[in-house]
C-alpha positions as CSV (number, residue, x, y, z in Angstrom):
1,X,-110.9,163.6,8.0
2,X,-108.7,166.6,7.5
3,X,-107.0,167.3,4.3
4,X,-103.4,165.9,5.7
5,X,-105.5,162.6,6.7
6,X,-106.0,163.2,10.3
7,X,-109.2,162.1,12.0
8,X,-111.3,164.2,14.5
9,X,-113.3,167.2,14.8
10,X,-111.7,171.0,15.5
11,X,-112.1,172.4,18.4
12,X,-111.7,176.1,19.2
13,X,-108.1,177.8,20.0
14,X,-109.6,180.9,21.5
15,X,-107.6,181.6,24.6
16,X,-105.2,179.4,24.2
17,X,-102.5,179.4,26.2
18,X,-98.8,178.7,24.1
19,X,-95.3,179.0,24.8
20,X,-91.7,178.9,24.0
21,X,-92.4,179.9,20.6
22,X,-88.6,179.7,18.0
23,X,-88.3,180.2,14.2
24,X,-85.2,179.6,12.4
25,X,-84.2,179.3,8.8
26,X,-81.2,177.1,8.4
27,X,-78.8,178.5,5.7
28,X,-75.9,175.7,6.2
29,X,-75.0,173.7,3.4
30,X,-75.9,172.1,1.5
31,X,-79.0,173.7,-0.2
32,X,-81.7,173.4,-0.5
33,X,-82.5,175.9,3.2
34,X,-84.8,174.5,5.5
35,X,-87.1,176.5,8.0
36,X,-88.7,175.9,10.8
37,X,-91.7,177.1,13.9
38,X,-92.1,175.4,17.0
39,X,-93.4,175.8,20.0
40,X,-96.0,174.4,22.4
41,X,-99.8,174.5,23.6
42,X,-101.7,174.0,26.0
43,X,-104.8,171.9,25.4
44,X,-107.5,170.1,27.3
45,X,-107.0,166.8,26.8
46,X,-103.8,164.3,25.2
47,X,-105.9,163.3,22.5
48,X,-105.5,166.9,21.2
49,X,-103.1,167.6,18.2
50,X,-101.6,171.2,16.8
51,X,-101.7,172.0,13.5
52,X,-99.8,174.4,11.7
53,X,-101.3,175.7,8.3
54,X,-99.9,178.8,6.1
55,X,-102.9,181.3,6.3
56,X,-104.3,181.7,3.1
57,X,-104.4,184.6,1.7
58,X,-100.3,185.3,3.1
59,X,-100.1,188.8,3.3
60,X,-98.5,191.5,1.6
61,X,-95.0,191.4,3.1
62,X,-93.4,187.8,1.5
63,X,-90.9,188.2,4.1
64,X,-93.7,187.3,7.1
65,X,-94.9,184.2,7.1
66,X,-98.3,184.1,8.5
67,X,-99.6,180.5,10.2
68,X,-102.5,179.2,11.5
69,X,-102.8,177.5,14.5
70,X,-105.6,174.8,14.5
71,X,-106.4,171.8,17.3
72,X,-107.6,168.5,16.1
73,X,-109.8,166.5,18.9
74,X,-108.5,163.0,18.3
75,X,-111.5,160.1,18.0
76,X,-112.1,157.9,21.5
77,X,-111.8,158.4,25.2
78,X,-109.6,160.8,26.5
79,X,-108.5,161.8,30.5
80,X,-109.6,165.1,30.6
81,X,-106.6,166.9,32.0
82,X,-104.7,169.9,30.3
83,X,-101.1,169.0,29.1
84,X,-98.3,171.2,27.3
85,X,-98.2,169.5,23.6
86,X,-95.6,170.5,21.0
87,X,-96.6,172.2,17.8
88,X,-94.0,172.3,14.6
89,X,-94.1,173.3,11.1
90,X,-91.6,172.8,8.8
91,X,-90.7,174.2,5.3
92,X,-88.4,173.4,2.7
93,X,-87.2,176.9,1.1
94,X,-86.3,177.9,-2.5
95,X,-86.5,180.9,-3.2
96,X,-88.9,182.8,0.0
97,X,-86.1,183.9,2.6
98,X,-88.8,184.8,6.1
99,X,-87.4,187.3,8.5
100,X,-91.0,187.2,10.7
101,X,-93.5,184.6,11.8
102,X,-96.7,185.2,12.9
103,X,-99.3,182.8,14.4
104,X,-102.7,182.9,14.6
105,X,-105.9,181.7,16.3
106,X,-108.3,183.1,14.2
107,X,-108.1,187.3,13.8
108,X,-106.0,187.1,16.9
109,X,-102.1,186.8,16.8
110,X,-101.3,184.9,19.6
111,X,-97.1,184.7,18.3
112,X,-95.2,187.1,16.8
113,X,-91.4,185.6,16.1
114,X,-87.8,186.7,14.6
115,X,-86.2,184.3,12.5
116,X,-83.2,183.3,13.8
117,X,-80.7,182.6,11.1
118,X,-78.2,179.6,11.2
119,X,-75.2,179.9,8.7
């Protein structure tokens, strides 16, 4: 079990292929700002899930938010045929304003985003 209670083993992103990636930081009111990454994969099998994790440690620049990308193998029997899945993460914001977004598989940066900002 993962640490956000999910079941199933990790399987490697290398090579992934992803797509359509969008980061925004919404600055309407009322506070507190909300942000947000989405985007989508493609994996082997629909019993795959996409996790999003902060990378740990975050970098130098507070104003790039670096993320790791992560696929979950979901428990039981699964057609093996690849499908595009969505991937999101989602933040509530106090105080960090992001201009940047990068995602990673590993070493390997497989996004590199512009926050759009919504006002």
């Amino acid at each position: 079990m993962t640490a956000d209670g999910a079941e199933g083993n990790f399987i490697p992103c290398k090579e992934i292929k992803t797509k359509d990636w969008y980061a925004w930081l919404n600055l309407m009111p009322p506070p507190p700002d909300d942000f947000h990454v989405v985007g989508e994969v493609y994996v082997p099998n629909p019993g795959v899930e996409i996790l999003l994790t902060p990378k740990e440690p975050q970098g130098i620049n507070p104003q790039i938010l670096l993320i790791d990308i992560y696929l979950l193998q979901k428990p039981g029997n699964w057609p093996q045929n690849f499908v595009w899945k969505p991937a999101r993460y989602d933040k509530i914001l106090l105080a960090a304003k992001y201009t940047q977004v990068q995602i990673f598989c590993g070493d390997q940066v497989i996004a590199d985003l512009t926050v759009a900002i919504v006002v």
